[in-house]
Rosetta silent file (secondary structure, phi, psi, omega in degrees, C-alpha in Angstrom):
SEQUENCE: XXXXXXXXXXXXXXXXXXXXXXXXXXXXXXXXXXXXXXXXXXXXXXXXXXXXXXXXXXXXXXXXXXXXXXXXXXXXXXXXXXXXXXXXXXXXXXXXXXXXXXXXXXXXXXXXXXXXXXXXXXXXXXXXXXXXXXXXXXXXXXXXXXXXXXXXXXXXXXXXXXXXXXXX
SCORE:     score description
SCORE:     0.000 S_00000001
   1 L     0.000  115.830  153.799    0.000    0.000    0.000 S_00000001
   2 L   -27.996   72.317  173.120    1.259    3.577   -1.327 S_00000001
   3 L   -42.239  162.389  172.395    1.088    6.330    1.132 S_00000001
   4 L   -79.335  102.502  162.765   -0.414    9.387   -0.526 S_00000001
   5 L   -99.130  124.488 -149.360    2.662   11.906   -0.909 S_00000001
   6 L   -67.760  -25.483  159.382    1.066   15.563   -1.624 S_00000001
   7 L   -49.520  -30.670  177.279    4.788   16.150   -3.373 S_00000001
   8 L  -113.739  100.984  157.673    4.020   13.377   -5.979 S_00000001
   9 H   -78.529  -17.582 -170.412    0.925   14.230   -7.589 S_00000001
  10 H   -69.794  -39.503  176.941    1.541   11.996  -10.625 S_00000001
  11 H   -58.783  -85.564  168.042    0.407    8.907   -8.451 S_00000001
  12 H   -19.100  -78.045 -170.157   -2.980   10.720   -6.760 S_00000001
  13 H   -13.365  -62.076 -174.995   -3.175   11.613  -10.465 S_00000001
  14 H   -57.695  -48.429  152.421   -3.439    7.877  -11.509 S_00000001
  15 H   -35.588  -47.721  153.845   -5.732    6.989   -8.960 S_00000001
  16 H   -91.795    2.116  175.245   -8.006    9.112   -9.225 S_00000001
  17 L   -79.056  -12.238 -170.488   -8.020    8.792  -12.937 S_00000001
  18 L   -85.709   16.734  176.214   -9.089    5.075  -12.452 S_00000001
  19 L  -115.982  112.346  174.459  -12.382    6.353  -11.551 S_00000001
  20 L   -56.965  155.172  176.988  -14.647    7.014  -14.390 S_00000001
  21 E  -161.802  164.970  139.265  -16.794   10.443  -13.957 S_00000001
  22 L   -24.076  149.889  149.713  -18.971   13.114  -16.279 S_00000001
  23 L  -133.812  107.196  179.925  -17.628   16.093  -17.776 S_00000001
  24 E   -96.612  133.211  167.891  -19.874   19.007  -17.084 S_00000001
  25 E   -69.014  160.472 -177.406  -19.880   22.338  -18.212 S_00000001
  26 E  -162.708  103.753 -167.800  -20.738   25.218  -15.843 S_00000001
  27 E  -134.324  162.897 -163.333  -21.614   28.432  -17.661 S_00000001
  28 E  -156.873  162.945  171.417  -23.326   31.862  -17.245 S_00000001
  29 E   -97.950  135.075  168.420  -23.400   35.085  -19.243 S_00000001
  30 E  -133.173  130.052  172.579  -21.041   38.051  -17.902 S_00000001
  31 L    87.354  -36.619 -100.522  -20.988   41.299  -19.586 S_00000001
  32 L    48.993   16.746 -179.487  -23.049   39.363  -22.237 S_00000001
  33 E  -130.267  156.473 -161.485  -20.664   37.067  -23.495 S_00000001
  34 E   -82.758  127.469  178.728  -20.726   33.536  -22.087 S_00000001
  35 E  -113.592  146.042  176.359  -18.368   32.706  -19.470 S_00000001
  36 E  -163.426  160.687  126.171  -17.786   28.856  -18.255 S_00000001
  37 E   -90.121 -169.534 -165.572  -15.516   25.776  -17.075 S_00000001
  38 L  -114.769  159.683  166.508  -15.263   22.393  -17.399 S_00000001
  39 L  -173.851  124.999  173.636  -15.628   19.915  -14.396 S_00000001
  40 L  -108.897   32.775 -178.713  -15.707   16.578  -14.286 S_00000001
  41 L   -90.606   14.580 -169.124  -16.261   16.678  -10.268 S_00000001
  42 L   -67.263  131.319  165.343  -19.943   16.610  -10.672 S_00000001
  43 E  -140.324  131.172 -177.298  -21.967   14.895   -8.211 S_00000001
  44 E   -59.228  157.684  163.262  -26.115   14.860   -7.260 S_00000001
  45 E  -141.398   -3.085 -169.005  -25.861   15.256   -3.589 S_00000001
  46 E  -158.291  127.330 -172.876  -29.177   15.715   -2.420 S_00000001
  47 L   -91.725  -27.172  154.624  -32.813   15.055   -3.236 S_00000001
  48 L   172.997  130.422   64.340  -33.759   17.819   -0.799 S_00000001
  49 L  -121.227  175.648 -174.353  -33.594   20.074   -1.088 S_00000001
  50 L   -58.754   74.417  177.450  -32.025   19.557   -5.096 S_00000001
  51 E  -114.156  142.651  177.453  -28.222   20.036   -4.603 S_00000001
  52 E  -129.182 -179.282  174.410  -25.769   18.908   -6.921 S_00000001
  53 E  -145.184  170.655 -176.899  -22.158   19.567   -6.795 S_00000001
  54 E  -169.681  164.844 -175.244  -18.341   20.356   -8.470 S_00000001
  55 E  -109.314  161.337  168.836  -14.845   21.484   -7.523 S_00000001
  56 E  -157.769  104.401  176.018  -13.185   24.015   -8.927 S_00000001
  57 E   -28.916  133.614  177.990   -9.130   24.608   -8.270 S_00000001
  58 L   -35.934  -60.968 -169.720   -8.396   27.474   -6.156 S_00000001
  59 L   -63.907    8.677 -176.788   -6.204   28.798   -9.319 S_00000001
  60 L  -109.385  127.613 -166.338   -8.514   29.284  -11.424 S_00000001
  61 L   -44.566  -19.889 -168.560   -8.963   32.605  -13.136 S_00000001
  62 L   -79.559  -60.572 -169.158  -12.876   31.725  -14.765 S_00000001
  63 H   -52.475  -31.633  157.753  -14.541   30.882  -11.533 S_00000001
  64 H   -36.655  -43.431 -158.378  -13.874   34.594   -9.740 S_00000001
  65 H   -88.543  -28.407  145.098  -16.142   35.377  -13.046 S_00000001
  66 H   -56.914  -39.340 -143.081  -18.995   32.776  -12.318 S_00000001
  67 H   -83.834  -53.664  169.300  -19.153   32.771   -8.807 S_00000001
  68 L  -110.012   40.513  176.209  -21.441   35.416   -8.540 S_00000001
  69 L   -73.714  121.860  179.688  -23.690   34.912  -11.262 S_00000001
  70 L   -51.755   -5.841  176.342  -27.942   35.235  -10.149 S_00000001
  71 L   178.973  135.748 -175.650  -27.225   31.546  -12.477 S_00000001
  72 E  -111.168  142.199  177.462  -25.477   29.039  -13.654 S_00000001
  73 E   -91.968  168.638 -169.985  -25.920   26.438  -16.381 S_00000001
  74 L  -149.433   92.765  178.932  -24.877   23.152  -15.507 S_00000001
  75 E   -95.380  136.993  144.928  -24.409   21.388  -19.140 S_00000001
  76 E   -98.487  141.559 -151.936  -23.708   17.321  -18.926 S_00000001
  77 L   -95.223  131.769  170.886  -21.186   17.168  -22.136 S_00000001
  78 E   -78.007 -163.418 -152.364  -22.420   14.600  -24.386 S_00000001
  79 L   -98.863    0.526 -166.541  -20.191   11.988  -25.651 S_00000001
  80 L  -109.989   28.970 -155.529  -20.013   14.357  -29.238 S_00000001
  81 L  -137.936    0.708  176.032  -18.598   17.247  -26.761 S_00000001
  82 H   -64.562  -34.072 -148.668  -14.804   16.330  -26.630 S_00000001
  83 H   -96.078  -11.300 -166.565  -13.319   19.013  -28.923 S_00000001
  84 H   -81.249  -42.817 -149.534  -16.357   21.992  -27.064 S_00000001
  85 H   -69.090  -36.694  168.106  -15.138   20.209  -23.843 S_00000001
  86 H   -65.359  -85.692  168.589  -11.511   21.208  -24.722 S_00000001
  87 H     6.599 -100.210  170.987  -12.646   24.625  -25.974 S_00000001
  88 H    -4.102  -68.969 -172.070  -14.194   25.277  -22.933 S_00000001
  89 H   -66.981  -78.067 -162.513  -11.371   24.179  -20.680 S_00000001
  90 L     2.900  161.263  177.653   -8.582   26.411  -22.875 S_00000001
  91 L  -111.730  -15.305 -150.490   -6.578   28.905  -21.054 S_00000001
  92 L  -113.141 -179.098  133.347   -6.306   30.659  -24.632 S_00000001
  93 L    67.577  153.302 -170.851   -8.861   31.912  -27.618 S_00000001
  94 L   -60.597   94.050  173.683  -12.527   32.726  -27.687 S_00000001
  95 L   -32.637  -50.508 -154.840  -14.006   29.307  -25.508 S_00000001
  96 L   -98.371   11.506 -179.633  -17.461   29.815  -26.952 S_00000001
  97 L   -53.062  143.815 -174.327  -16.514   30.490  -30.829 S_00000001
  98 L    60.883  -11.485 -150.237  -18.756   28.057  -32.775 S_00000001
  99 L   -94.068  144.712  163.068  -20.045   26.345  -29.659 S_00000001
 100 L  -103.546  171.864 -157.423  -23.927   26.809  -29.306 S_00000001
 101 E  -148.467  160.786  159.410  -25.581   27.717  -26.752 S_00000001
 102 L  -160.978  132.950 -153.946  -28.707   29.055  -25.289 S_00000001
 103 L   -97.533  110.956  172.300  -28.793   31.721  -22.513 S_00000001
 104 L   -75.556  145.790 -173.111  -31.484   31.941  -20.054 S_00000001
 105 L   -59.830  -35.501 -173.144  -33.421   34.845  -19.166 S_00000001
 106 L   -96.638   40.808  178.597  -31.757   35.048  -15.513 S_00000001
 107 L    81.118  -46.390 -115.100  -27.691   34.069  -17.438 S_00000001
 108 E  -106.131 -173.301 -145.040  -27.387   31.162  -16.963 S_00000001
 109 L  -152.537  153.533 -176.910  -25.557   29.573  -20.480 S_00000001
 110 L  -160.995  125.302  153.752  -26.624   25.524  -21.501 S_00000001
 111 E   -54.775   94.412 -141.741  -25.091   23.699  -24.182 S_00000001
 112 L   -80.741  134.714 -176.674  -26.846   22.925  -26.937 S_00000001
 113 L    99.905    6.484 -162.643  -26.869   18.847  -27.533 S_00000001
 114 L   -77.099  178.677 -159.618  -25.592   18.254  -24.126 S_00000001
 115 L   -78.573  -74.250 -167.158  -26.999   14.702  -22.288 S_00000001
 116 E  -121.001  161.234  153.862  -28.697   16.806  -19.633 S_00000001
 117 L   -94.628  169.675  162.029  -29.336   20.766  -18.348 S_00000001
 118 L  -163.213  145.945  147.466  -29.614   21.795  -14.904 S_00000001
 119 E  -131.607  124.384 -132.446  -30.143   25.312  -13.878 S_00000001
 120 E  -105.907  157.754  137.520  -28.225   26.214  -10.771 S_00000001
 121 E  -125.727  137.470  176.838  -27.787   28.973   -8.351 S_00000001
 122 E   -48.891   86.547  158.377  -24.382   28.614   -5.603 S_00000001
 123 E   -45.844  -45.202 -175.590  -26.275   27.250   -2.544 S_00000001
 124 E  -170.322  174.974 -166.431  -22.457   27.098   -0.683 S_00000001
 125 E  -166.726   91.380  158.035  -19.070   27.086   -1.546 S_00000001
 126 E  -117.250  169.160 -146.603  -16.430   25.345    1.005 S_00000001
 127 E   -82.712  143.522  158.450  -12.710   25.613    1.197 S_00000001
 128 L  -162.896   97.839  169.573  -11.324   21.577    0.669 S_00000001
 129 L    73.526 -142.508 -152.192   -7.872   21.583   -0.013 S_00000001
 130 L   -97.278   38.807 -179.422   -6.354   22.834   -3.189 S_00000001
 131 E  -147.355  152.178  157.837  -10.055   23.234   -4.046 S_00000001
 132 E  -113.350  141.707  178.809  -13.985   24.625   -3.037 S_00000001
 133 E   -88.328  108.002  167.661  -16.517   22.225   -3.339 S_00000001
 134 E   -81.413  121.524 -154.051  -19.175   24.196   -4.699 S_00000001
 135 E  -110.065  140.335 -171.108  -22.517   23.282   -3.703 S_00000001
 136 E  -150.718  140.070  174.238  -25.376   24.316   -6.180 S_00000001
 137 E   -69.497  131.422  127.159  -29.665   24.495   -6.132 S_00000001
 138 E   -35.832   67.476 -118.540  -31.404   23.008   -8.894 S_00000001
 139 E  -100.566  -56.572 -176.492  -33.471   25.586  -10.008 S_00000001
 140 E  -171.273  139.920 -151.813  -34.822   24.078  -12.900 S_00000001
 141 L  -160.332  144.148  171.731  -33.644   21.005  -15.225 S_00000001
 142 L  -123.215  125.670 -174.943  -33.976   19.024  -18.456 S_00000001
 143 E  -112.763  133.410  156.803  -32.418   15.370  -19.269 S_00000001
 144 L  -100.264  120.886  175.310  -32.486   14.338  -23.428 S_00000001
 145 L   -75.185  131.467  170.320  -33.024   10.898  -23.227 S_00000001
 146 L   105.325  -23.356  174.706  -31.097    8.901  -25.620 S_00000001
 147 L   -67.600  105.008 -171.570  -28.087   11.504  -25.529 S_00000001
 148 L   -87.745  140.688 -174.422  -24.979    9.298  -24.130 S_00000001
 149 E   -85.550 -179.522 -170.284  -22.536   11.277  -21.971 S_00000001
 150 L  -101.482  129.240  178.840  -19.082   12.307  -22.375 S_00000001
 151 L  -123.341  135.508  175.175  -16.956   10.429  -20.202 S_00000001
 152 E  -105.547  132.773  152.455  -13.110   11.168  -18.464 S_00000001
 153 L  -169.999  156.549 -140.344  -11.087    8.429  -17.462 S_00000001
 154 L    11.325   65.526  144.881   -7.236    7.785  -17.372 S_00000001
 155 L    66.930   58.343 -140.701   -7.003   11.016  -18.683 S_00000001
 156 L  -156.880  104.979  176.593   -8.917   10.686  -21.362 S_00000001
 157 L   -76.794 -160.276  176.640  -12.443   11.369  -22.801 S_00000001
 158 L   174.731  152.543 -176.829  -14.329    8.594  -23.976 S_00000001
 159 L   -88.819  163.520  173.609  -18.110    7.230  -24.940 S_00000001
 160 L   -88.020  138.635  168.236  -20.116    5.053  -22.933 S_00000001
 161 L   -76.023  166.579 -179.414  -20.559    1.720  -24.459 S_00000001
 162 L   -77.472  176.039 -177.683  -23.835    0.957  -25.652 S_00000001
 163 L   -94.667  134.762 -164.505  -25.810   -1.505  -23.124 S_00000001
 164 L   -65.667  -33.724  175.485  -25.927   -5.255  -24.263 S_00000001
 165 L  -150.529  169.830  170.785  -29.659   -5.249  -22.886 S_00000001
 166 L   -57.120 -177.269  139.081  -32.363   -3.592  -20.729 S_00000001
 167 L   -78.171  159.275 -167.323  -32.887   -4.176  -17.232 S_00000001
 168 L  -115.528    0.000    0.000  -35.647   -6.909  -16.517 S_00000001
């Protein structure tokens, strides 16, 4: 057994890479142009009241610009969403060139084709580590059924396979 050492991140890295997860978008209008990350920390946490959740590294420069947005979109990135999903994520270049979208009357910014919507407002936001776990209400929400998600794992996107049969 490995201790965790917080100097070698490359391990932690691996480890937590062996765990498949979502890659969600989390987007809002500021100024009038759409600002968002990527996070593939998404988790429901609550049936109620409706809280779901995501992390979002201390360092990052987007979320100052999100944080206090009256709304947030919550896109899950379908499995046709790697190169927006990159976009998105860039440190460089316009994120939303080409990508559609549709904007909600209170901001909040949803991906068009994504698996599911949610529309969020920050419920809580605590400090954990090199991260805040943002905690966010469910406001209002749409799932497209048949739209297969975008999936990260070993560092990697990837599709969900299809399922050999129903449940019985």
């Amino acid at each position: 057994m490995i201790i965790p050492d917080p100097a070698e991140s490359s391990a932690l890295r691996r480890v937590y890479g062996s765990y498949p997860s979502g890659v969600t978008a989390v987007c809002a209008l500021r100024d009038g142009a759409p600002v968002g990350i990527v996070a593939s920390s998404f988790v429901g946490v609550s049936m109620d009241p409706p809280l779901v959740s995501v992390c979002v590294q201390h360092t990052s420069t987007t979320w100052p610009l999100l944080a206090d947005r009256p709304r947030l979109g919550l896109s899950v990135l379908a499995s046709t969403h790697d190169r927006v999903c990159r976009q998105i994520a860039s440190k460089t270049g316009d994120r939303f060139a080409g990508v559609g979208y549709t904007a909600t009357e209170d901001g909040a910014v949803l991906i068009h084709e994504a698996a599911a919507w949610l529309d969020c407002t920050v419920h809580d936001v605590l400090r954990a580590g090199d991260h805040d776990l943002v905690l966010l209400r469910v406001q209002a929400l749409q799932s497209h059924d048949g739209v297969p998600p975008l999936v990260f794992h070993a560092s990697g996107f990837h599709a969900l396979a299809a399922l050999a049969g129903t449940a019985a």
